[in-house]
C-alpha positions as CSV (number, residue, x, y, z in Angstrom):
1,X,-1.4,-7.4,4.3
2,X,1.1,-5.1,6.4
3,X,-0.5,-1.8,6.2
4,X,2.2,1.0,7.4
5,X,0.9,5.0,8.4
6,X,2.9,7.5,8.4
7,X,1.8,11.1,9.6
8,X,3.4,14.0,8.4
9,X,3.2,18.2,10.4
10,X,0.7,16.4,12.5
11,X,-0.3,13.2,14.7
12,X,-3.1,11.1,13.7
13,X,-5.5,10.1,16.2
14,X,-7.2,6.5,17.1
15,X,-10.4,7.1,15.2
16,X,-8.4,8.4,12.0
17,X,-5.3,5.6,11.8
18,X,-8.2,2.9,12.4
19,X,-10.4,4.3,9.1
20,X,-7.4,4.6,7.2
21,X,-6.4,0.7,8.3
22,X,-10.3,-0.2,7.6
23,X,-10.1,1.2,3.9
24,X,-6.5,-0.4,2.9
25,X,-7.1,-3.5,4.4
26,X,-10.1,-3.7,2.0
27,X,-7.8,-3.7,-1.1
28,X,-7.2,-7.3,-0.5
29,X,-10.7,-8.2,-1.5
30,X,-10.1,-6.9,-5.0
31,X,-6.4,-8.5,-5.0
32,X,-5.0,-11.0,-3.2
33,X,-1.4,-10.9,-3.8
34,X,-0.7,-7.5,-1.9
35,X,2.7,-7.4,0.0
36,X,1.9,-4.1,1.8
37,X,0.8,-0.8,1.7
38,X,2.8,2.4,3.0
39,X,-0.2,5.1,3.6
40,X,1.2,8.8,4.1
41,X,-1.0,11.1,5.6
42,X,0.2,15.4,5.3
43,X,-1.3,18.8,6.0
44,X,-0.2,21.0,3.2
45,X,-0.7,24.3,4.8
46,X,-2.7,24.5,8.0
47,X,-4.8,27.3,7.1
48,X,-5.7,26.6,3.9
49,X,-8.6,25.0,2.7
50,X,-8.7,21.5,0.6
51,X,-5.1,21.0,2.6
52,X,-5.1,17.1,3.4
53,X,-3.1,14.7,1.3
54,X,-3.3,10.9,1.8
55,X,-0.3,9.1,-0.4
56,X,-0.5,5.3,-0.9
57,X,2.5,2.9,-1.9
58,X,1.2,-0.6,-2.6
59,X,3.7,-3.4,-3.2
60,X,2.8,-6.2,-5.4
61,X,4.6,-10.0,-5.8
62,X,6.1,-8.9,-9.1
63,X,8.3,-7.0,-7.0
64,X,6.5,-3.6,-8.5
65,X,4.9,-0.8,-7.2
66,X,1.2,0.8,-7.5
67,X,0.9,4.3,-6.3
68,X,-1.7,7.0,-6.2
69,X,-1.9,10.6,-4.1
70,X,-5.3,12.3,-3.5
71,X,-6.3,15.8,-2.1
72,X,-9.0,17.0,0.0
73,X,-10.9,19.0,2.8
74,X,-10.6,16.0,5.1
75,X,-8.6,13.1,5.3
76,X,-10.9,10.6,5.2
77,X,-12.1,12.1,1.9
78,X,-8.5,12.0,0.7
79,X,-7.9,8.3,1.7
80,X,-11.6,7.3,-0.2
81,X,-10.2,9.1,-3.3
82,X,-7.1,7.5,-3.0
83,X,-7.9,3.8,-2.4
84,X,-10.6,3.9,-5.3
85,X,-7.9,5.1,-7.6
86,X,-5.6,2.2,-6.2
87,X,-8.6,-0.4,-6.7
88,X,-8.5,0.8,-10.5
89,X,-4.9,0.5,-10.8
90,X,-5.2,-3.2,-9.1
91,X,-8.3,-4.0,-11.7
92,X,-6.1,-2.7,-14.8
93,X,-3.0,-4.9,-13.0
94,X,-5.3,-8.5,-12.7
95,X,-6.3,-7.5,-16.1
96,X,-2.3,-8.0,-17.5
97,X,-1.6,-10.7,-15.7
98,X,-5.1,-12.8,-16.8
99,X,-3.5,-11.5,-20.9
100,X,-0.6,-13.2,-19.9
């Protein structure tokens, strides 16, 4: 699986891009069929607290989309919110396709 991070008001260093990679790439053990996954990383506003946002955009072979977009005081906390609620959405999507 391709996984793509994009940073926005801010550049993600080493340690950060290769946890985010880490955690994505994981997804494929619950599903094999992912295409890729666009990760966006923002800071809302600097000086406030609870200000990082990680998006994530995971394309599946039926040409559709999955998508989920968590908040938190860290980013590392936003992108283990946000792949857990991807994992769920990839569960509920095996689930269709097994009723199929």
């Amino acid at each position: 699986m391709e996984v793509k991070i994009s940073t926005v008001h801010f550049n993600a260093d080493e340690k950060l891009v290769d946890f985010v990679n880490k955690k994505v790439t994981k997804l494929d053990t619950f599903f094999d069929g992912i295409i890729s996954s666009d990760v966006t990383l923002k800071v809302l506003k600097p000086e406030a607290a609870n200000n990082k946002i990680a998006e994530v955009k995971v394309s599946i072979p039926s040409g559709g989309h999955l998508f989920a977009k968590k908040q938190a005081d860290t980013f590392e906390e936003a992108t283990d919110l946000v792949v857990d609620a991807i994992r769920k959405q990839l569960g509920k999507y095996k689930e269709k396709l097994k009723s199929k």
